[in-house]
C-alpha positions as CSV (number, residue, x, y, z in Angstrom):
1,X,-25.2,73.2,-55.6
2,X,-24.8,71.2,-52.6
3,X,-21.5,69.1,-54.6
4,X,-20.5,72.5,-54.7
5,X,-20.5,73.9,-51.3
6,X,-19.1,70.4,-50.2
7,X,-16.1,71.3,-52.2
8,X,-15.3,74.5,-51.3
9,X,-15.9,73.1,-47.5
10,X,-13.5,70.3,-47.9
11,X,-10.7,73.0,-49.7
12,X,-11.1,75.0,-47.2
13,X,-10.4,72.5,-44.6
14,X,-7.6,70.6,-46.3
15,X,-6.0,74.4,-46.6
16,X,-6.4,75.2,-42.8
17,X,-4.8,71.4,-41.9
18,X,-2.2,72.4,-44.3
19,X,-1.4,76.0,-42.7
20,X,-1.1,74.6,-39.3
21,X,1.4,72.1,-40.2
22,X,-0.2,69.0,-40.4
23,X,3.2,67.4,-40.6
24,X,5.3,65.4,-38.3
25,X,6.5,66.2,-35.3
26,X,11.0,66.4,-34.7
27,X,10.7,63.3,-33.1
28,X,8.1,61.3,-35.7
29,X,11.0,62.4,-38.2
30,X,13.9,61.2,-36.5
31,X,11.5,58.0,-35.5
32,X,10.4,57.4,-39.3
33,X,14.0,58.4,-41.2
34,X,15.5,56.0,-39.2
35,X,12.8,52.8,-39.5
36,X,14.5,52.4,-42.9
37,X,12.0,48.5,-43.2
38,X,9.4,50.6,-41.8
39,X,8.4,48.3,-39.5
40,X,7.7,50.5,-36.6
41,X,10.2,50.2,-34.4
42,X,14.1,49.9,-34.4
43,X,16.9,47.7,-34.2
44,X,20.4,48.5,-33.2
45,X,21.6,49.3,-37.0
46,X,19.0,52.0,-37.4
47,X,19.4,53.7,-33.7
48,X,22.8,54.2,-34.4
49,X,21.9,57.4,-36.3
50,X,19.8,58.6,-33.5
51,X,22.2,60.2,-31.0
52,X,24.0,58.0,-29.0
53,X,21.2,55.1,-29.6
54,X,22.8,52.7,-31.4
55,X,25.5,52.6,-28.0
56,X,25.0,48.9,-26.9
57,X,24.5,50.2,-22.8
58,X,21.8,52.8,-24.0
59,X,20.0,50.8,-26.6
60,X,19.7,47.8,-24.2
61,X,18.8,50.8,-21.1
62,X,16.1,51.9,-23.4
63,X,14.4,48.4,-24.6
64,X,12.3,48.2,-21.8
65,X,10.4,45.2,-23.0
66,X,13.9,43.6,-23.9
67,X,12.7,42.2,-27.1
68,X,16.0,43.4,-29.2
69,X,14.4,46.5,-30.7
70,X,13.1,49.7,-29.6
71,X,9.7,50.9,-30.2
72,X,7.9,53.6,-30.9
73,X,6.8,54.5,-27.4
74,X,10.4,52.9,-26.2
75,X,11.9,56.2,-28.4
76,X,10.0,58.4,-27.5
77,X,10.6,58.1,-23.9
78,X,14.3,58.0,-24.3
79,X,14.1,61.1,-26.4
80,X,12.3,63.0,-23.5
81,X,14.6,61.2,-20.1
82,X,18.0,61.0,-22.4
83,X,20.3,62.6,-20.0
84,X,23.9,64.5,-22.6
85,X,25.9,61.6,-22.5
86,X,23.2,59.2,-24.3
């Protein structure tokens, strides 16, 4: 009985994650579809799909830590301060 009522408790759940989305976010997906060796964070190759990313003056802009790739927090910050041109 109690297996039971566990069950329905954990479908339930799993079906109310699922109707609120549960899934990533426009900028996760642009993030992951781009980290093609999934190794969480980007070099110049993969940013060139990204907007104007993969320009040499806005990747390096955008590297703050200047270690040659750009991470996930690096992205996300030039995705929300990009001005049209980049």
């Amino acid at each position: 009985m109690i297996l039971c009522v566990l069950s329905i408790m954990l479908a339930s759940y799993a079906l109310n994650a699922f109707s609120r989305g549960g899934g990533m976010d426009f900028k996760d997906g642009l993030f992951w579809g781009s980290d093609l060796d999934r190794n969480e964070r980007l070099d110049r190759d993969e940013a060139k799909s990204i907007f104007n990313l993969g320009n040499k003056q806005v990747y390096n802009k955008h590297d703050t830590n200047r270690d040659g790739y750009i991470t996930k927090t690096e992205f996300y910050n030039y995705i929300n301060t990009r001005t049209k041109d980049e």
